[in-house]
N, C-alpha and C positions, 0 to 999 in steps of 0.2 A: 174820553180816552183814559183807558185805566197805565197806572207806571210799572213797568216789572224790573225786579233787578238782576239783570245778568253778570252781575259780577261784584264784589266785596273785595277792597286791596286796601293794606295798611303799608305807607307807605315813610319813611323817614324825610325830613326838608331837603334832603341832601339828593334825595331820587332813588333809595335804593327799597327794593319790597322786602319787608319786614314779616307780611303774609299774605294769601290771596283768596280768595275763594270763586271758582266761576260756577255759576250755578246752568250755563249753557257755554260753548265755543263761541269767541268773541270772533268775529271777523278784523283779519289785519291786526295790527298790535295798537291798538287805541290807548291801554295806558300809557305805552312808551313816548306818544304823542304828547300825552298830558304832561307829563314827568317831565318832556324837554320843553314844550310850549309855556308851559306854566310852573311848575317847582325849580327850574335851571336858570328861565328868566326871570325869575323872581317878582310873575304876576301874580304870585298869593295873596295878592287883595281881593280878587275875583274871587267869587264864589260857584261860579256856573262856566265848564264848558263844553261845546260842541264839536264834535268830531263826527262824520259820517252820519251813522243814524242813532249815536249813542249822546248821550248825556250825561256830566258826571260833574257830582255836586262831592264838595268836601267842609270838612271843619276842620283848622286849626289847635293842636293841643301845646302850648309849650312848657308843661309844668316841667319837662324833667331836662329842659334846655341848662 
């Protein structure tokens, strides 16, 4: 199974989009999911999550903390 990416979003620890790029129309609001599930709760250890039929992997930058 090949991976496509429908979507690019740089996002602040704080939850706010800094920039986005959708490369197709996402169904339902899946970052917004993320943003509350994961960067609000402060599960940013995980690296992998699942929503619907999407998957959304990040990395952590904190040089300019």
């Amino acid at each position: 199974m090949s991976a496509m990416l429908d979507c690019f979003t740089v996002l602040h620890k704080g939850g706010a989009v800094l920039w986005r790029k959708e490369m197709c129309k996402l169904q339902g609001e899946p970052i917004n999911d993320l943003i509350k599930t994961v960067l609000l709760e402060e599960r940013s250890a995980e690296t992998v999550y699942k929503k619907d039929q999407y998957q959304f992997k990040w990395a952590l930058v904190n040089e300019f903390d």
